[in-house]
NUMI-345520 format. One record per atom (N, C-alpha, C): residue in three letters; x negated, y, z. Coordinates in steps of 0.02 Angstrom, whole numbers, padded with zeros to 5 digits, always signed. Atoms other than C-alpha are relative to their C-alpha. Layout:
ALAXYZ ...
//
This chain:
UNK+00022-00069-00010 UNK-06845-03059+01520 UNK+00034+00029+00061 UNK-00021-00015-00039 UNK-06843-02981+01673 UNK+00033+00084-00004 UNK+00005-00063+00031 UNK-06758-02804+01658 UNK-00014+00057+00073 UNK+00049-00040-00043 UNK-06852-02669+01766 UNK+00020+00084-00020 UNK-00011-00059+00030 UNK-06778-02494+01782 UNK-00013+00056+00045 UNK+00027-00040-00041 UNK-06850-02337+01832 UNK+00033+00073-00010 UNK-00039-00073+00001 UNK-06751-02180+01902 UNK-00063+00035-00022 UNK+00020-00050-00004 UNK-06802-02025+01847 UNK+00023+00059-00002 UNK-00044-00064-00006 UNK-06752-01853+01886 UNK-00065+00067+00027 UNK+00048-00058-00022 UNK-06821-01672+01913 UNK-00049+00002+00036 UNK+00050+00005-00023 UNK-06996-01654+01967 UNK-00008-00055+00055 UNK+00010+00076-00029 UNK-07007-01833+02010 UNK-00105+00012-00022 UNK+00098+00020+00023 UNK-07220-01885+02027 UNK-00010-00024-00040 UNK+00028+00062+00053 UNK-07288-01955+01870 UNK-00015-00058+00030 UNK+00044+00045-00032 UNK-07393-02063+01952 UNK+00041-00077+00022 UNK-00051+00062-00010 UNK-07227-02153+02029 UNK+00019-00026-00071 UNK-00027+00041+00041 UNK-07165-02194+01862 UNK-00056-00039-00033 UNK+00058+00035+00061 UNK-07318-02217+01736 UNK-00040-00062+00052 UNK+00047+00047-00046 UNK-07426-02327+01882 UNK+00050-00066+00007 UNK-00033+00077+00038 UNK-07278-02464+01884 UNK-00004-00003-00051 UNK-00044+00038+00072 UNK-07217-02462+01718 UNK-00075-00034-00030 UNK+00034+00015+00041 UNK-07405-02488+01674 UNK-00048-00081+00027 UNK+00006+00069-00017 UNK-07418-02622+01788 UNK+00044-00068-00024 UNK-00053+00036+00038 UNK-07255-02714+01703 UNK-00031-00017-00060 UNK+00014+00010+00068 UNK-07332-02671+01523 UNK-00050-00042+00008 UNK+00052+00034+00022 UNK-07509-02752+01543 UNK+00058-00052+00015 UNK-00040+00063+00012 UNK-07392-02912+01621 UNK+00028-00013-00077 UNK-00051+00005+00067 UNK-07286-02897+01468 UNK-00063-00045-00051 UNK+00051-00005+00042 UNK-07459-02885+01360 UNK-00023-00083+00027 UNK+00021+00050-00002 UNK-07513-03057+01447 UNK+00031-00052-00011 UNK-00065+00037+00046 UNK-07354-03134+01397 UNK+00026-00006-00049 UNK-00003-00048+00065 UNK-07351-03084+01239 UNK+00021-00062-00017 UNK-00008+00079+00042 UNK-07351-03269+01166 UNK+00074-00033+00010 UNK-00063-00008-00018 UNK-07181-03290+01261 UNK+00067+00033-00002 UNK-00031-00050+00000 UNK-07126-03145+01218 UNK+00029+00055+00044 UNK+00012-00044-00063 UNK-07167-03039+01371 UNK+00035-00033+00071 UNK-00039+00006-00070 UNK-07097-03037+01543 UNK+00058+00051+00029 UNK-00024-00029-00031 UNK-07028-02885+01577 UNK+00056+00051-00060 UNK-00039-00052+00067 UNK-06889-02761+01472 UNK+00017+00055+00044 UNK+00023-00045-00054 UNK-06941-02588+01554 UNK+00048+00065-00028 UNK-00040-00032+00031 UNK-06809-02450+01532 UNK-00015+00080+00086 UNK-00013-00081-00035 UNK-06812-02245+01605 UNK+00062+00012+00007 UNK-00098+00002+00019 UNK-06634-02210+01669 UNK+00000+00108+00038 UNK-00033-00076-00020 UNK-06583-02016+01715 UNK+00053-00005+00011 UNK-00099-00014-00056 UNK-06440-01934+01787 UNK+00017+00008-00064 UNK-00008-00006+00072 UNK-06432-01883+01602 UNK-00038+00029-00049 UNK+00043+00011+00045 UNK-06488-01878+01437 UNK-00037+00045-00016 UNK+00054-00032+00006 UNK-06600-01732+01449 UNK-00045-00018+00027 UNK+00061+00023-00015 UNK-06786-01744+01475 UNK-00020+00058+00067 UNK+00059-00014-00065 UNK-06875-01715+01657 UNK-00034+00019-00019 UNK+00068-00015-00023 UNK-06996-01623+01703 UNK-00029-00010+00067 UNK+00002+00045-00067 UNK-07095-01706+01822 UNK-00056+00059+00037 UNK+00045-00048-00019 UNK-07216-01624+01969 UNK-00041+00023-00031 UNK+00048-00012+00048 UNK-07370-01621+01849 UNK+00008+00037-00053 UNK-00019-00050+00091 UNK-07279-01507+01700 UNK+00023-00071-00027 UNK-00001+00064+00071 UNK-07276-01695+01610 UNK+00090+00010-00022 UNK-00081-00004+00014 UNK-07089-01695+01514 UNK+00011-00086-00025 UNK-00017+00066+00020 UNK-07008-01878+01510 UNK+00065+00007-00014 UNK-00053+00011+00010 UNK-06861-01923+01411 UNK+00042-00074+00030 UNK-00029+00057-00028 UNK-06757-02045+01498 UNK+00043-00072-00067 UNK-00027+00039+00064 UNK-06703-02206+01369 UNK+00081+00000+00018 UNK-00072+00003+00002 UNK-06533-02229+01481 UNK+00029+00073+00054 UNK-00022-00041-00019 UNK-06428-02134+01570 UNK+00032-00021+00086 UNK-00029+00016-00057 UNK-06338-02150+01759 UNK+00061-00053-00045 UNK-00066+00008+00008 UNK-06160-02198+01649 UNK-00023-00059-00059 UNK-00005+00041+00026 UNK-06240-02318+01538 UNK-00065-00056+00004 UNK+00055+00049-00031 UNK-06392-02407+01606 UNK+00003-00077-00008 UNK-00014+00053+00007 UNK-06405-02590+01589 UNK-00016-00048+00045 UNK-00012+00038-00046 UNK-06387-02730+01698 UNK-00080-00009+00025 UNK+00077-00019+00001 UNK-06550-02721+01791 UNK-00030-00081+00057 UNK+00027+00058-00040 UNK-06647-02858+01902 UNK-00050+00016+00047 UNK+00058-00063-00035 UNK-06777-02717+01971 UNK+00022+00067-00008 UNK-00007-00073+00031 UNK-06736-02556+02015 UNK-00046+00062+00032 UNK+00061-00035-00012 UNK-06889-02442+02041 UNK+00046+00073+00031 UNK-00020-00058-00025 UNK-06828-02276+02151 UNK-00083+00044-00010 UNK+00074-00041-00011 UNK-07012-02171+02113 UNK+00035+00081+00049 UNK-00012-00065-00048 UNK-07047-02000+02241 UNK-00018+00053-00047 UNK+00002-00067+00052 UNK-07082-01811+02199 UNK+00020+00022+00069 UNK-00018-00078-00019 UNK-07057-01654+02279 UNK+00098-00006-00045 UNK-00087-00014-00001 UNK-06861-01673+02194 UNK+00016-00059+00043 UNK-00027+00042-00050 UNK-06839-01832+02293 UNK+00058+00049+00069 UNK-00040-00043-00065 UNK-06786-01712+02434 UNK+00055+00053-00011 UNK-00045-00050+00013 UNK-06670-01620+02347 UNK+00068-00054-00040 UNK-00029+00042+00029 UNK-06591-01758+02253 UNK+00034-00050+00053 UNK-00045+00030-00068 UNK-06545-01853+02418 UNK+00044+00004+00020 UNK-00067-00016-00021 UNK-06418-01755+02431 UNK+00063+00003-00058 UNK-00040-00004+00078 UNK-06320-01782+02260 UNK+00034-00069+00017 UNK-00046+00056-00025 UNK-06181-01897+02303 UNK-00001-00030-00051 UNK-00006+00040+00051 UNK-06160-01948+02151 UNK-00058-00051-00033 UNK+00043+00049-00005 UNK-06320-02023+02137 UNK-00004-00061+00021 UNK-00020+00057-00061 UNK-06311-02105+02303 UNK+00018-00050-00009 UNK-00046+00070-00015 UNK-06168-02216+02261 UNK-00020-00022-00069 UNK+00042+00022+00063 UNK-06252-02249+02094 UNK-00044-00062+00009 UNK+00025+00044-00014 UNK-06383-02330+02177 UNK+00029-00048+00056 UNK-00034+00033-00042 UNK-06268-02399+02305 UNK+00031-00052-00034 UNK-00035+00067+00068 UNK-06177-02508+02169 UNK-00023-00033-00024 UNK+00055+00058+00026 UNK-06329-02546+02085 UNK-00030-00058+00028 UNK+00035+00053-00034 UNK-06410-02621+02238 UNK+00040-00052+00007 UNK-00058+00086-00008 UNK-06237-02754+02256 UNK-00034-00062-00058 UNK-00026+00048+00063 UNK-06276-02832+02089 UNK-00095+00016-00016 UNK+00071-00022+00036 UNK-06480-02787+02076 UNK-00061-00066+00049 UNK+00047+00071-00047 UNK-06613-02945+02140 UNK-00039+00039+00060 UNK+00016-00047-00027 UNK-06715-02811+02210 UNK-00004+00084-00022 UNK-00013-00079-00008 UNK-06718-02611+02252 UNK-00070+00014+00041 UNK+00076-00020-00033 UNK-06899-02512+02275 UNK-00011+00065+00006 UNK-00008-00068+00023 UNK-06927-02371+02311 UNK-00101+00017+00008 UNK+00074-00004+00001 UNK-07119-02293+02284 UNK-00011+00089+00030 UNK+00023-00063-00036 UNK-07187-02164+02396 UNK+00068+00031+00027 UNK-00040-00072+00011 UNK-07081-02003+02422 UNK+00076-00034+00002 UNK-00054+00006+00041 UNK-06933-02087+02336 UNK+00059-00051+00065 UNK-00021+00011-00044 UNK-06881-02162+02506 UNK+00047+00033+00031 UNK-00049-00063-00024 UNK-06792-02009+02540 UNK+00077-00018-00030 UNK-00057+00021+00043 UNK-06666-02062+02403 UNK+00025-00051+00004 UNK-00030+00075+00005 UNK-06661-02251+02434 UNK+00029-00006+00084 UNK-00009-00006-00067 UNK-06630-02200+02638 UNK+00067+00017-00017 UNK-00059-00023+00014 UNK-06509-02085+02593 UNK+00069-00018+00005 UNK-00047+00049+00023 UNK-06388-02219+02542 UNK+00025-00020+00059 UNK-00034+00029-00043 UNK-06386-02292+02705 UNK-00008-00087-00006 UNK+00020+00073+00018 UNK-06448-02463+02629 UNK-00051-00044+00046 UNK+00069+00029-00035 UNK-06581-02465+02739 UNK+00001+00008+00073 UNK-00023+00031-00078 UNK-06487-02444+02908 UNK-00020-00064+00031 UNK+00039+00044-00033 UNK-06582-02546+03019 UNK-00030-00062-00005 UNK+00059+00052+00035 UNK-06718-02618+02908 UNK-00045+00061+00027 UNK+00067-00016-00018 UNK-06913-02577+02904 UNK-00007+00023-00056 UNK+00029+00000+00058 UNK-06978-02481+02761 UNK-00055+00057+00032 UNK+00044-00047-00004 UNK-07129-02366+02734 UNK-00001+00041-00059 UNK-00005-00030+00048 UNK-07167-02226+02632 UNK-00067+00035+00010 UNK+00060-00050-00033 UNK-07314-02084+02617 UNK+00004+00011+00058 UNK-00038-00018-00057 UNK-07382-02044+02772 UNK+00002+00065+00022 UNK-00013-00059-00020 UNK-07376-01882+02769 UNK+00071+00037+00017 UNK-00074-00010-00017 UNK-07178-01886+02770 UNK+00028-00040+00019 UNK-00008+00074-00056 UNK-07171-02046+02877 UNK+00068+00056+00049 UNK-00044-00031-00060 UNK-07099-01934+03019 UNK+00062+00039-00017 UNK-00072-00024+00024 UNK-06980-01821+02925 UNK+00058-00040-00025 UNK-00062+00050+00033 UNK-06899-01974+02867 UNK+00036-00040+00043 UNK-00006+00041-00060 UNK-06888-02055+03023 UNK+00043+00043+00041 UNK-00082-00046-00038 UNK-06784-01895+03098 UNK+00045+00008-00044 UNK-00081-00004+00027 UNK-06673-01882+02959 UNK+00039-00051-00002 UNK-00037+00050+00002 UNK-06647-02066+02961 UNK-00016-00060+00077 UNK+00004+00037-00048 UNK-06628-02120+03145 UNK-00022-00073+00000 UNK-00029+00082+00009 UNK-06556-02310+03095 UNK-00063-00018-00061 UNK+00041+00018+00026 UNK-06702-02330+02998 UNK-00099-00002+00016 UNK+00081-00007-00021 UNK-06899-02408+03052 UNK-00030+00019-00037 UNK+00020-00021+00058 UNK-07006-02308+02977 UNK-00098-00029+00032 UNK+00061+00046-00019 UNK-07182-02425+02984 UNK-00071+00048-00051 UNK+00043-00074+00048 UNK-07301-02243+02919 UNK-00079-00060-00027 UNK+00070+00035+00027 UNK-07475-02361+02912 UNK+00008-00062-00054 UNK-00017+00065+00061 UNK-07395-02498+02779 UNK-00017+00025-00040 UNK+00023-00017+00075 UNK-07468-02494+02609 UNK+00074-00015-00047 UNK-00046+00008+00027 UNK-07314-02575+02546 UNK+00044-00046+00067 UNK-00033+00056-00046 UNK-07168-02694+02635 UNK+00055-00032-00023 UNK-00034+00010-00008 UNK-07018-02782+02619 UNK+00054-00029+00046 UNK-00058+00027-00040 UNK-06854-02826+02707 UNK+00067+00007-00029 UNK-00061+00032+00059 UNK-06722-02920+02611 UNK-00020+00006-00059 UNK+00015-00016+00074 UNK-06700-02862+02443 UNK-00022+00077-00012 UNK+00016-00040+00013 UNK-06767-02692+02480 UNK-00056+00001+00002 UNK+00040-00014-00005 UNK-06951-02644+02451 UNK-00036+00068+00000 UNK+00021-00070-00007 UNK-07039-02489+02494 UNK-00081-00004-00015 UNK+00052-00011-00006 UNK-07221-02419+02465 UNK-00027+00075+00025 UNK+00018-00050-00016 UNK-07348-02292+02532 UNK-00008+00048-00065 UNK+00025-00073+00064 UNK-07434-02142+02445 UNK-00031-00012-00055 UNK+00017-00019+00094 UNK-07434-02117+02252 UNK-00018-00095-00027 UNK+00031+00067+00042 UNK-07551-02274+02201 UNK+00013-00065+00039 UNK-00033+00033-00046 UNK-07473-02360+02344 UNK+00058-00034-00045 UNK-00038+00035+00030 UNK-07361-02412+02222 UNK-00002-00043-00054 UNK+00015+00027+00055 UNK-07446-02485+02082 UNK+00000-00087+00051 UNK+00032+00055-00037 UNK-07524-02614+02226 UNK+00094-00041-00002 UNK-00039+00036+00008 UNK-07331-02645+02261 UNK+00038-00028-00065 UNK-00024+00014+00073 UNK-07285-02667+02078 UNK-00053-00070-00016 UNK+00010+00071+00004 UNK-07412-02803+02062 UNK+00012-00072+00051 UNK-00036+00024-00023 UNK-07347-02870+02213 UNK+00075-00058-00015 UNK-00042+00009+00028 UNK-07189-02876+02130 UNK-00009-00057-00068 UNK+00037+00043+00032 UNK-07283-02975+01982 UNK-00008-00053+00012 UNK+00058+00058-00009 UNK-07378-03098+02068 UNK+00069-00043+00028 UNK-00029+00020-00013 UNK-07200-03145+02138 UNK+00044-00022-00044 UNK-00010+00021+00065 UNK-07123-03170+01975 UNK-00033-00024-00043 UNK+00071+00050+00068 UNK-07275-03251+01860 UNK-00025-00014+00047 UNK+00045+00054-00030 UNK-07384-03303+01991 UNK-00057+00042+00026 UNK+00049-00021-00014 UNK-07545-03252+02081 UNK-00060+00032-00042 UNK+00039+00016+00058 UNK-07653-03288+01932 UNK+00021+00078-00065 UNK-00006-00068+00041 UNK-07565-03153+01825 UNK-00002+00052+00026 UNK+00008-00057-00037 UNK-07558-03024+01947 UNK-00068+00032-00001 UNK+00087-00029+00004 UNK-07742-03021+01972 UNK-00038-00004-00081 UNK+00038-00005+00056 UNK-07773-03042+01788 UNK+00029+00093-00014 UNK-00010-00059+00000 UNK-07674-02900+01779 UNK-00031+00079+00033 UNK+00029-00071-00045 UNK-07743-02786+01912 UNK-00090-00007-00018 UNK+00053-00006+00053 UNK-07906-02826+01818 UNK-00020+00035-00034 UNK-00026-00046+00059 UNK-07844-02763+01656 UNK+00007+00072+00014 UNK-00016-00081-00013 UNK-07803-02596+01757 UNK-00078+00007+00033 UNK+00042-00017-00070 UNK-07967-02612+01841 UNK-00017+00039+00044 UNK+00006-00011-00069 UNK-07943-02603+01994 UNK-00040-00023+00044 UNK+00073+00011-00059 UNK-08066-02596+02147 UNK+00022-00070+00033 UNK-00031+00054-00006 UNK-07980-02723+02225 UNK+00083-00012+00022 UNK-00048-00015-00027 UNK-07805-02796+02257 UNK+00039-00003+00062 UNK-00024+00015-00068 UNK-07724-02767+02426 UNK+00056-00007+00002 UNK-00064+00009+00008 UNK-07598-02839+02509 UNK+00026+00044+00057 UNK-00030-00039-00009 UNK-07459-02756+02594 UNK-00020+00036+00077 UNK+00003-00029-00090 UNK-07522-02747+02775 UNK-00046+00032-00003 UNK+00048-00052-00001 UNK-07675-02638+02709 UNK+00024+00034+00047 UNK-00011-00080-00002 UNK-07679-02468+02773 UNK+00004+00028-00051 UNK-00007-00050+00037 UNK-07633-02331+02679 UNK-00069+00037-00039 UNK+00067-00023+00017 UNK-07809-02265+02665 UNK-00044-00052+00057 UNK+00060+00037-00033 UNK-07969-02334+02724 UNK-00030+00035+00050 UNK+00023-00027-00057 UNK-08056-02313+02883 UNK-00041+00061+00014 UNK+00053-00057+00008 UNK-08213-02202+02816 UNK+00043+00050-00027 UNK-00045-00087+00042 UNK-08072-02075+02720 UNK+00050+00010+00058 UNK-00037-00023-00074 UNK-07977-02079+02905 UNK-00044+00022+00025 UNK+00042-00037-00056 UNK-08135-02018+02974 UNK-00021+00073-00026 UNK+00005-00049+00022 UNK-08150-01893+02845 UNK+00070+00062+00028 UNK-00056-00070-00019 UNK-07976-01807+02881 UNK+00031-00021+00082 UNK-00032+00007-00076 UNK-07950-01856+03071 UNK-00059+00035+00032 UNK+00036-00007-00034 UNK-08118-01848+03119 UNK-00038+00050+00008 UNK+00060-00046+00009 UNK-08218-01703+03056 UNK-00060+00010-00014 UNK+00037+00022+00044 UNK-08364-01689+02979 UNK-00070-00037+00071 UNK+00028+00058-00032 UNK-08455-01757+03145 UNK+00007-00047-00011 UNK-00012+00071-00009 UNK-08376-01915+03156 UNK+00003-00033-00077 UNK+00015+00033+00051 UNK-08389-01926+02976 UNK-00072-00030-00038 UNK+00043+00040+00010 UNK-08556-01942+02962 UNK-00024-00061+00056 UNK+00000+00067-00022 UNK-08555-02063+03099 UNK+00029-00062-00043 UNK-00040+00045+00051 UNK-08440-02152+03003 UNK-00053-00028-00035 UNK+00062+00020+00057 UNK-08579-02163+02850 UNK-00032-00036+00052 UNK+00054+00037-00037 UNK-08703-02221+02974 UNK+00026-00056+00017 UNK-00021+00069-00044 UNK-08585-02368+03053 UNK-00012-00027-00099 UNK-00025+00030+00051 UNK-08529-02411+02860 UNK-00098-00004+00001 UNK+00045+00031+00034 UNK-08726-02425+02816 UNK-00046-00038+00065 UNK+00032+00083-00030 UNK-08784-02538+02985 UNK+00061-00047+00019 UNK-00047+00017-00027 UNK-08630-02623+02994 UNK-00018-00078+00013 UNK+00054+00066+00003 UNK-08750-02797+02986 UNK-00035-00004+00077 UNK+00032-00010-00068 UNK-08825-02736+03142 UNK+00045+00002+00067 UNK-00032+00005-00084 UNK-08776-02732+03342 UNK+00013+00067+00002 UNK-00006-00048-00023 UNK-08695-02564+03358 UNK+00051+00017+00072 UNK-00045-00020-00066 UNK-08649-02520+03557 UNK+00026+00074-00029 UNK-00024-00088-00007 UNK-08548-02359+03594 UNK-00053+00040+00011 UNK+00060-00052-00011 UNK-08726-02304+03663 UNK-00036+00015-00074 UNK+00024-00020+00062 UNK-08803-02297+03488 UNK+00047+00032-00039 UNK-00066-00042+00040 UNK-08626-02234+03400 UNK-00021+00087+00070 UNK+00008-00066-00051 UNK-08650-02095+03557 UNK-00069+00055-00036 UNK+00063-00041+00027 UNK-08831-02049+03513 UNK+00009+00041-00066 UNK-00003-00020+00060 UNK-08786-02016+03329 UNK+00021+00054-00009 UNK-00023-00068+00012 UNK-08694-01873+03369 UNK-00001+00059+00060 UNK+00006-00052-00059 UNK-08769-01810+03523 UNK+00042+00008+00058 UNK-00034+00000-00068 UNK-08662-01846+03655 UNK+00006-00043+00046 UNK+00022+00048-00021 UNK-08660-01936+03797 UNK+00079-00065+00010 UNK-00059+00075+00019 UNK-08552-02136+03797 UNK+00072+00040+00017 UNK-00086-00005-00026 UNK-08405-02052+03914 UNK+00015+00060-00029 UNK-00037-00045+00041 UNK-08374-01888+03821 UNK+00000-00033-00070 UNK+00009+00045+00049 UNK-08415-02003+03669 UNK+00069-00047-00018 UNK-00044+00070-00010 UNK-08275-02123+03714 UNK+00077+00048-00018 UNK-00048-00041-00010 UNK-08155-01979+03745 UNK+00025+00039-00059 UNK-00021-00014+00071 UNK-08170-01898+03585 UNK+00018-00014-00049 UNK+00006+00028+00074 UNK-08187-02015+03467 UNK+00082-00030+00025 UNK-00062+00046+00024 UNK-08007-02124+03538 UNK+00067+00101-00016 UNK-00044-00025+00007 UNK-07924-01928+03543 UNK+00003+00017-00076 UNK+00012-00040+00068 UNK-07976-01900+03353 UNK+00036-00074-00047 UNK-00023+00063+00047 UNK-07921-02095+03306 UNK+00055-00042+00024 UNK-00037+00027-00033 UNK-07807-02153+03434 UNK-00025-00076-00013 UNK+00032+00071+00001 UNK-07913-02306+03450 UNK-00075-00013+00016 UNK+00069-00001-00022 UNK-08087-02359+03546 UNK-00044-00010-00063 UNK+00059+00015+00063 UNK-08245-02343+03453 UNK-00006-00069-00025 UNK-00019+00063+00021 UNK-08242-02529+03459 UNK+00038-00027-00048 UNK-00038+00022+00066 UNK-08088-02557+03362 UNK-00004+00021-00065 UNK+00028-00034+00064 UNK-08137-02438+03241 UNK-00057-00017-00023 UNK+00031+00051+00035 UNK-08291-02521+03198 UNK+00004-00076-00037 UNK-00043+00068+00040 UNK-08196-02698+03174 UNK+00038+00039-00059 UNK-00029-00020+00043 UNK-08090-02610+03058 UNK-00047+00005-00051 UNK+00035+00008+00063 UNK-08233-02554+02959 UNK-00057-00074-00024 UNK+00039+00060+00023 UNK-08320-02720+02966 UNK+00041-00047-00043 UNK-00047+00053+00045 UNK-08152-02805+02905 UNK+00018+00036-00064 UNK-00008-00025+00076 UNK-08132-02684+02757 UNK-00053-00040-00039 UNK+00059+00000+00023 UNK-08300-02706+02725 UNK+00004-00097-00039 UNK-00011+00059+00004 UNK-08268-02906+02720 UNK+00064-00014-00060 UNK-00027+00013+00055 UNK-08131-02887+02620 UNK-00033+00010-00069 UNK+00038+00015+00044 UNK-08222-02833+02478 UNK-00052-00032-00020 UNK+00029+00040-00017 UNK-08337-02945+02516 UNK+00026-00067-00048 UNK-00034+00069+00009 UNK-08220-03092+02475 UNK+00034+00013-00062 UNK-00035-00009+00058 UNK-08146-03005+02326 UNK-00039-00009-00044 UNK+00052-00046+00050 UNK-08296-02947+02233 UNK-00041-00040-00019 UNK+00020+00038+00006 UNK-08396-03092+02258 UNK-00026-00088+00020 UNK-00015+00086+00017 UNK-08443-03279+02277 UNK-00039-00035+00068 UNK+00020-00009-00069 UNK-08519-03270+02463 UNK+00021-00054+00037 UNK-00035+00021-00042 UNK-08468-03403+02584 UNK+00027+00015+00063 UNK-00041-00029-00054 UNK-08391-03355+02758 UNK-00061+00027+00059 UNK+00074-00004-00051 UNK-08573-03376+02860 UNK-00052+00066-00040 UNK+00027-00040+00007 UNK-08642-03265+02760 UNK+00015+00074-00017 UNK-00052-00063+00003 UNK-08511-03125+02741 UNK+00015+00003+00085 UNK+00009-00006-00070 UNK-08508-03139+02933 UNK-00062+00033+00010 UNK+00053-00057-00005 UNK-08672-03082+02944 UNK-00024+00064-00040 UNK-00008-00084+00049 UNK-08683-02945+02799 UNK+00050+00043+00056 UNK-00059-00065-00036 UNK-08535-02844+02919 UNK-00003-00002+00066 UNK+00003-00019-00071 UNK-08580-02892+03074 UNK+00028-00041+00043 UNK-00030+00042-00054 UNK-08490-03025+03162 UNK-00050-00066+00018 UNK+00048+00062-00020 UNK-08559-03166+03279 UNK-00007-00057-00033 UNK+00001+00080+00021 UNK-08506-03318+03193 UNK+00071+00013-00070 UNK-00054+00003+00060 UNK-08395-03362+03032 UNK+00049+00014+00038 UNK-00077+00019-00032 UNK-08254-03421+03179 UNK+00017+00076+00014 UNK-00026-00049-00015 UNK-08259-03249+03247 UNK+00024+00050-00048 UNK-00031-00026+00078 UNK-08228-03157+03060 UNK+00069-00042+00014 UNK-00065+00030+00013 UNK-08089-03300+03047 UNK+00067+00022+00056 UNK-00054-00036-00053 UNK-07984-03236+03213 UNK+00012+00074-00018 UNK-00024-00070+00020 UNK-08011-03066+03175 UNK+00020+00026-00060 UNK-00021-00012+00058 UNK-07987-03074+02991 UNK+00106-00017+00028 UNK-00070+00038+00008 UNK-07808-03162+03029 UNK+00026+00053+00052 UNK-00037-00038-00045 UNK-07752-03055+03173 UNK+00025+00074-00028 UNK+00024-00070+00026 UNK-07790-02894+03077 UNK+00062-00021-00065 UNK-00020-00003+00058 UNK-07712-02956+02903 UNK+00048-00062+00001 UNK-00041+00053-00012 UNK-07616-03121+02964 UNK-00008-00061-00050 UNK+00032+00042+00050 UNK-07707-03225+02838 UNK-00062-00028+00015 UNK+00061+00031+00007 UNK-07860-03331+02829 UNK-00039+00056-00030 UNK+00037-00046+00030 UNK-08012-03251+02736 UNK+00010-00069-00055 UNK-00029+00034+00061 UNK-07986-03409+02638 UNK+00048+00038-00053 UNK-00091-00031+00017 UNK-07805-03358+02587 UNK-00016+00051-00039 UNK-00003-00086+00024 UNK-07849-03180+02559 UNK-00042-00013-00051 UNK+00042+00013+00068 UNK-07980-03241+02427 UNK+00050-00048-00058 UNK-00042+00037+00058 UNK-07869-03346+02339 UNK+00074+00036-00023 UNK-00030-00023+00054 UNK-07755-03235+02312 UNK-00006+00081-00012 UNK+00025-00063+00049 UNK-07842-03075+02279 UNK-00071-00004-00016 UNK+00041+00004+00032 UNK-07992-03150+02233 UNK-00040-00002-00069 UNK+00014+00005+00067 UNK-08111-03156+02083 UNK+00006-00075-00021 UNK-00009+00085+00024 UNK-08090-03372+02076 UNK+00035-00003+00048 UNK-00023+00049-00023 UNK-07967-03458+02151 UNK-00049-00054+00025 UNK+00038+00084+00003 UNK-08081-03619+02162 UNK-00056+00024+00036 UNK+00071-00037-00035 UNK-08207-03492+02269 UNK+00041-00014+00089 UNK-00051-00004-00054 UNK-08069-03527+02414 UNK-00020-00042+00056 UNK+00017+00042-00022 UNK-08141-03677+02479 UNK-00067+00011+00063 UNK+00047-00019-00046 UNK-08286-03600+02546 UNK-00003+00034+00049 UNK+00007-00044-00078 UNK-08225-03492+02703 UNK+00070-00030-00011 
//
C-alpha cells in the first residue's frame, strides 16, 4: 500500500482534493482483490475542519504533528494557498516531509506553497495559468513553464488549472500500476480523454474563445468543421472579412502565433482524439484533419507532443493492440 496524503487548509479548492483522491479511490476499487493500492489520508495544520473555497467543510483524518509516513504528498491550491505560503511553520513541515517522501505534488494554485519552501529553486514546474506570472516574480529561482498541463522534475510534480490535476493524479497511477490501470481508471471517471503532460492547459477552440473574440471564434468553428479540407490564410481571411495582411496581423497579435500554426494545433488536437476514441489507422486519420500524408501527421504529431501517434495510442488509447496500426 502506497500511502498518499493530502494537505488541507483554509479555503483550499475542492476540486484539488476530491479530483485526486477520487482518482486514487477508483485505483484502490480496481485492486480490490489485492487489497487496493493506495491508503489515502487528509492531513491539516490541525484537527479542526476546513472550509474550503466552495462553502464545502472537510475534516482532516491527521494532523501536521501526527501524520504518517507518507510516499505521496499531494500540496492541492485555493485562494488560501496565498496566504498560507507564508506560515513558517508549514513550510518546514513540508520541507522535512519532502527528505523522506518518494514524491511531492503540488495541484494548481497550491504551487504557491510547494515554491515557498524553496524546494523548487531552480527546477521547472507549472501551475494555473492565470497565476503562472505572479509566481514567477515571487519566485525568481524558479521556471515557471505557464502552458504545461502537468510536469515533473525530480521528485517534485506540479499541475495546471483545477482538473489539471486529476490528469496528473492518473499520471501518478499509470506510474505505479501500469498504463492499463490508469486508463481503466480514467474510464471509470469517464473521461473525454487522457492527456499527457505536454497538453496545453486548454484547447485551441476555448483559446480562441478568450484570446480571440467572438470574431476569431467563429472562425475557429469554421476551421474545426473543414479541418479535412485545404485551408490557405486567403480563405481563413475571407471568413471574417478582411484582407490576408491585416488578417495575418491580427490573428498572430490575438494568439502570438501564425494562422498556420494555429490550424496544426487544431488539426493535432483534433487527431488526438482521433486515436483515443477510436480504431482508425494513421492514413485515414491523416485525412479526416487534414494532413498530406500519414508521414507528415507522424513529424508533426512527435514534434508537437514528442511521441509517435502510435505511442500516444497505446498509452491513452481505447486498445493497446490498436497500436500497431499508425
Amino acid at each position: 500500500m502506497r500511502s498518499v496524503g493530502v494537505l488541507i487548509y483554509e479555503q483550499v479548492q475542492a476540486i484539488d482534493v476530491a479530483g485526486p483522491l477520487d482518482v486514487f479511490t477508483a485505483a484502490n476499487d480496481l485492486a480490490r482483490a489485492r487489497g487496493g493500492a493506495y491508503a489515502l489520508h487528509t492531513i491539516g495544520l490541525d484537527p479542526q475542519p476546513v472550509r474550503a473555497e466552495n462553502g464545502m467543510s472537510i475534516v482532516p483524518a491527521f494532523t501536521l504533528s501526527d501524520a504518517p509516513e507518507l510516499d505521496t504528498l499531494l500540496i492541492p491550491g485555493g485562494a488560501g494557498s496565498r496566504v498560507w505560503c507564508m506560515d513558517a511553520t508549514l513550510l518546514a513541515w513540508i520541507r522535512a516531509r519532502a527528505a523522506s517522501t518518494r514524491r511531492v505534488a503540488s495541484v494548481c494554485t497550491g504551487l504557491y506553497l510547494l515554491a515557498a519552501t524553496g524546494l523548487l529553486d531552480g527546477r521547472s514546474a507549472t501551475t494555473h495559468w492565470r497565476f503562472a506570472d505572479d509566481t514567477a516574480r515571487r519566485h525568481p529561482r524558479l521556471r515557471v513553464e505557464a502552458d504545461r498541463l502537468f510536469l515533473r522534475d525530480g521528485p517534485f510534480y506540479s499541475s495546471g488549472g483545477l482538473t489539471a490535476g486529476i490528469d496528473l493524479a492518473l499520471a501518478l497511477v499509470e506510474q505505479d500500476l501500469g498504463a492499463a490501470t490508469s486508463l481503466a481508471v480514467a474510464r471509470e471517471l469517464v473521461m473525454y480523454m487522457r492527456r499527457p503532460g505536454n497538453q496545453a492547459q486548454f484547447s485551441a477552440p476555448l483559446q480562441a474563445q478568450t484570446r480571440g473574440g467572438d470574431r476569431f471564434a467563429g472562425l475557429v468553428d469554421w476551421m474545426v468543421a473543414h479541418l479535412s479540407s485545404d485551408i490557405p490564410v486567403d480563405r481563413m481571411a475571407e471568413q471574417v472579412a478582411m484582407s490576408p495582411r491585416n488578417f495575418r496581423r491580427q490573428f498572430r497579435e490575438s494568439f502570438d502565433c501564425t494562422p498556420a500554426r494555429f490550424l496544426e494545433q487544431l488539426r493535432l488536437e483534433r487527431a488526438c482524439v482521433l486515436l483515443t476514441s477510436g480504431h482508425d489507422g494513421l492514413d485515414r486519420i491523416a485525412a479526416q484533419v487534414g494532413f498530406a500524408s500519414p508521414d507528415a501527421l507522424r513529424r508533426s504529431f512527435r514534434h508537437r507532443y514528442g511521441l509517435s501517434p502510435g505511442e500516444y495510442r497505446q498509452r491513452f488509447g481505447q486498445s493497446e493492440e490498436l497500436a500497431g496500426k499508425v
